[in-house]
Every structure is written in C-alpha cells, then in structure tokens.
C-alpha positions in Angstrom: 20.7 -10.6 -114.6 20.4 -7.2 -113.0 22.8 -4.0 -113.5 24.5 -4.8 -109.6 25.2 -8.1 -110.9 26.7 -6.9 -114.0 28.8 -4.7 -112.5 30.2 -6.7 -109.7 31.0 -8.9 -113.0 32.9 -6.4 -114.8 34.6 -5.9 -111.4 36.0 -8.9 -111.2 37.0 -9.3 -114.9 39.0 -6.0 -114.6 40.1 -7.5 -111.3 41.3 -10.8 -112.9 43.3 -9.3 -115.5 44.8 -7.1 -112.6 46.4 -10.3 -111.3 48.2 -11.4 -114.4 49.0 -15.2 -115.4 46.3 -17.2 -114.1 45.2 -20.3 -115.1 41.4 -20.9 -114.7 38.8 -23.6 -115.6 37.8 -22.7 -118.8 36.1 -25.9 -120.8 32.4 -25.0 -122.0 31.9 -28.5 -121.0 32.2 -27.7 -117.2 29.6 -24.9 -117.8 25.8 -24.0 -118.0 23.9 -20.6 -118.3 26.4 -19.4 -120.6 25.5 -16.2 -122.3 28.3 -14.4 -124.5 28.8 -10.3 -123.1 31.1 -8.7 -125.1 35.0 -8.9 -126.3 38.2 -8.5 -124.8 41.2 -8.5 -127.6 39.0 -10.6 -129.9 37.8 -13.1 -127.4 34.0 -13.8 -126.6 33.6 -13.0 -122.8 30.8 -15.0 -121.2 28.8 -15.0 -118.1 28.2 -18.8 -116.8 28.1 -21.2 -113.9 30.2 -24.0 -113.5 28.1 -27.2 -113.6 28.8 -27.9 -109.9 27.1 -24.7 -109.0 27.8 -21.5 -107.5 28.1 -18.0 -108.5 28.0 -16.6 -112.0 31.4 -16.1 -113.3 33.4 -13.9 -116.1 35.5 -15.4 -118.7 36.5 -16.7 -121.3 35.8 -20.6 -123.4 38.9 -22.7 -123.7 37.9 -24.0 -127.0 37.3 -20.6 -128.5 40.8 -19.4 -127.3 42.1 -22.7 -128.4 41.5 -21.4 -132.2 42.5 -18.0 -131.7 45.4 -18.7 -129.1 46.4 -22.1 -128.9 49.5 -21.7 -126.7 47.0 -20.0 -124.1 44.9 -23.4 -123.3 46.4 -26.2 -121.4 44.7 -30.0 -120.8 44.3 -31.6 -117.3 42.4 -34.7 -116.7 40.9 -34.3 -120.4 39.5 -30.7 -119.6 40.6 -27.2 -120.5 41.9 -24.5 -118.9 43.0 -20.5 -120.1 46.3 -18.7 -119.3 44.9 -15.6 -119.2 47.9 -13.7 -119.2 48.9 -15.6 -122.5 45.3 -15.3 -124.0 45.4 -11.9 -123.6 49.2 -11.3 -124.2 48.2 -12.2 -128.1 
C-alpha cells in the first residue's frame, strides 16, 4: 500500500462525506483485504476490496456501525449497507 495510494484514499473519503447521505455497500461479508486505518467520529475506517474485485476502497463496516449507529444500516437481499450521512450525523 504505498503513500499515492493512501492519499488518493483519503481523497475520496473526504470526497464521500462531501456528497452527504449516501448509502453504500458496507457488509464485511462482501469484502476481503480489509485492514482497519484510523477513526472518523468513533467508527473504524477500513481499506478493502469488494469480493467481486476492483479497486481498494474507504469505508466503513455495517456491522460495526450497526452497534454504534443502528438507525445508520439498512438490509437488502440479506446484506448491509451504511447511510453515511446518518452514521456520521451521530
């Protein structure tokens, strides 16, 4: 994981919570290469790959918020996904 990599990642995190309520993937079950990289508001912030491949990604584990933030994680087709706007609303 080099330092361009990194940044581009912080990039797009700061980018993401630019955009305000999103709902995003979030299920530790639909990822792989999951490392945690620091904290936003109390929440562990990962980088990971979705299991069908891709690019590494910023965010956040659904079942983690789920704990913290319950009204934050919704269920489609037995999976998770964040609000991100409600996560990090509180």
């Amino acid at each position: 994981f080099d330092q361009k990599a990194a940044s581009a990642n912080r990039q797009g995190f700061a980018d993401l919570l630019a955009v305000g309520a999103m709902l995003a993937w979030s299920d530790a079950r639909l990822k792989r290469d999951i490392r945690r990289v620091g904290t936003v508001r109390g929440l562990g912030v990962y980088v990971f790959r979705y299991v069908w491949g891709g690019p590494r990604r910023l965010g956040f584990m659904a079942q983690e918020v789920a704990r913290v933030r319950p009204h934050a994680v919704r269920a489609f087709g037995g999976y998770l996904a964040v609000d991100y706007a409600a996560a990090l609303g509180g």
